[in-house]
N, C-alpha and C positions, 0 to 999 in steps of 0.2 A: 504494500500500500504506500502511495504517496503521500509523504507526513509535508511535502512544502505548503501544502492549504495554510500550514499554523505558523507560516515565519512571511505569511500574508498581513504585514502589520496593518493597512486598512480594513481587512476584513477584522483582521481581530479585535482592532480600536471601536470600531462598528457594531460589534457583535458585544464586546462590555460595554460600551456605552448602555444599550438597551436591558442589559442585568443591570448596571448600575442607577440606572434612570428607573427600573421597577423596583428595586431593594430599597431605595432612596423616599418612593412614595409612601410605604409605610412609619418611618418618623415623622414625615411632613403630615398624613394622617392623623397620626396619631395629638402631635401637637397642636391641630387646628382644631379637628372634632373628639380631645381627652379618650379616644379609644385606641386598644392596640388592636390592629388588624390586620397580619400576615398574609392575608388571602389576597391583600391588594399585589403581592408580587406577581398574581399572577392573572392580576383584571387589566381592562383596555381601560382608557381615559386617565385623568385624574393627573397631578403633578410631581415630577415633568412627563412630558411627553415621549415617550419611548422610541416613537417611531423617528420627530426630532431629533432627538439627540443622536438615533443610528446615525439617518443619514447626514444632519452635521458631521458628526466624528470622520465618518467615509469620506467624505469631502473635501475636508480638510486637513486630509491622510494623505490624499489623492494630491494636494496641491503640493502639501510639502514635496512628496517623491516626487512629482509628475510634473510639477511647476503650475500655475497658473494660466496658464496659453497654451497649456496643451487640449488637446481633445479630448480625451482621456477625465481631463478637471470639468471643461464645458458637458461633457455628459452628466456627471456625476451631480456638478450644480443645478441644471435643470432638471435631473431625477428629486433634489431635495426640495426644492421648490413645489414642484408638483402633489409631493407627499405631505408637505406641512401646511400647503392650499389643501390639500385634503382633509389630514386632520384636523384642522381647525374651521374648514367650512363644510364640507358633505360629512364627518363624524361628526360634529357640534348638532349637525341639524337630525342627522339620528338619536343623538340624545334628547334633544326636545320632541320628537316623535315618541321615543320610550315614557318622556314623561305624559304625552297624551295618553295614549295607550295603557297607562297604567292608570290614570282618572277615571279611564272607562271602563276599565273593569273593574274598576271599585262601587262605580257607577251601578254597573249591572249587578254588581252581587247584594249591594243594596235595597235593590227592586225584587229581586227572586227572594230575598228575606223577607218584605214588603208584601210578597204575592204569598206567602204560605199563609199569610192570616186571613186574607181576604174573600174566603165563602163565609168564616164565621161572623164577619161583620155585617151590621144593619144595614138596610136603604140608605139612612140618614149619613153614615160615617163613610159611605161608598161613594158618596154625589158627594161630599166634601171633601173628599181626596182624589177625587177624576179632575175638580176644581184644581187643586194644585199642582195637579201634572198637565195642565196647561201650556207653563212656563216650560222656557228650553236652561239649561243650565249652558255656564261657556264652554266646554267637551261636546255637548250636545251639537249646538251649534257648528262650531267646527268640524265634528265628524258629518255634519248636514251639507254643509257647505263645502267639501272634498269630496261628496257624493255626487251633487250636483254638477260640479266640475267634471268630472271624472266621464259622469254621462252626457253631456254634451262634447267632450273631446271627444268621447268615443264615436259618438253619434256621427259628426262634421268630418271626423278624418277616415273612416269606415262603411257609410252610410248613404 
C-alpha cells in the first residue's frame, strides 16, 4: 500500500482542520449553553464550521507549496468559496426549514391530542372550538402558502 497519501501535508492540514473545528465545538457549546455535549463532534452546523475550516486549511496549504498563481491554488480557492457560499446560504436555509418543520409537527401532535377528546364533548364546546380553528397560526400559513406556490409552478411549467 501507498503510505505517501499521509506526507500529503494539504490533505492532512485539511482533514485536522475538520477534527479540530468538530472537537473545538463542544467547549464553545458547552460554555454558551452551560451543557457538556460530546455528541456535537459528531453533528453538522454549529461553531466553527467544519467544512470552512477544511477547505481554508486546503487552500492555504495549497498556496504555501503551490504559490498563489498557480492553478493548482485558483482551483482550490474557488472550491472554498463555493463550499462556504454553501454552508452559510443553502445549509443556513435548511436549518430554518428544520425549524418549520419541526413547528409542524408539534402543531399536529397537538391536534391529534385535541381530537381524542372530541366525541365526548357537547354541541356547545364543539361550535366553540370549530370557532377557534378559524385562525391560521404562522407554520400554518406558511406551509399554505408553499402549497400554493408549488401548485401553480407546477401547473405553468407542466401544464
Amino acid at each position: 500500500m501507498n503510505m505517501s497519501i499521509f506526507h500529503n501535508t494539504p490533505l492532512m492540514l485539511a482533514v485536522f482542520a475538520i477534527f479540530f473545528a468538530q472537537l473545538i465545538k463542544i467547549p464553545i457549546y458547552g460554555i454558551v449553553e452551560k451543557k457538556f455535549q460530546p455528541s456535537f463532534f459528531l453533528s453538522t452546523g454549529g461553531m466553527p464550521s467544519s467544512h470552512s475550516a477544511a477547505v481554508s486549511a486546503l487552500t492555504t496549504a495549497i498556496g504555501f507549496e503551490a504559490g498563489m498563481d498557480s492553478p493548482l491554488f485558483a482551483v482550490s480557492a474557488v472550491f472554498a468559496i463555493i463550499v462556504m457560499f454553501d454552508a452559510t446560504g443553502i445549509r443556513f436555509q435548511a436549518g430554518q426549514h428544520a425549524l418549520i418543520i419541526n413547528e409542524l409537527r408539534r402543531d399536529f401532535q397537538h391536534l391529534i391530542r385535541e381530537a381524542k377528546d372530541w366525541p365526548e364533548k357537547d354541541s356547545q364546546e364543539k361550535v366553540k372550538e370549530l370557532k377557534t380553528l378559524l385562525g391560521h397560526k404562522k407554520s400554518e400559513m406558511v406551509f399554505g402558502a408553499i402549497t400554493g406556490i408549488l401548485i401553480s409552478i407546477i401547473y405553468y411549467n407542466f401544464f
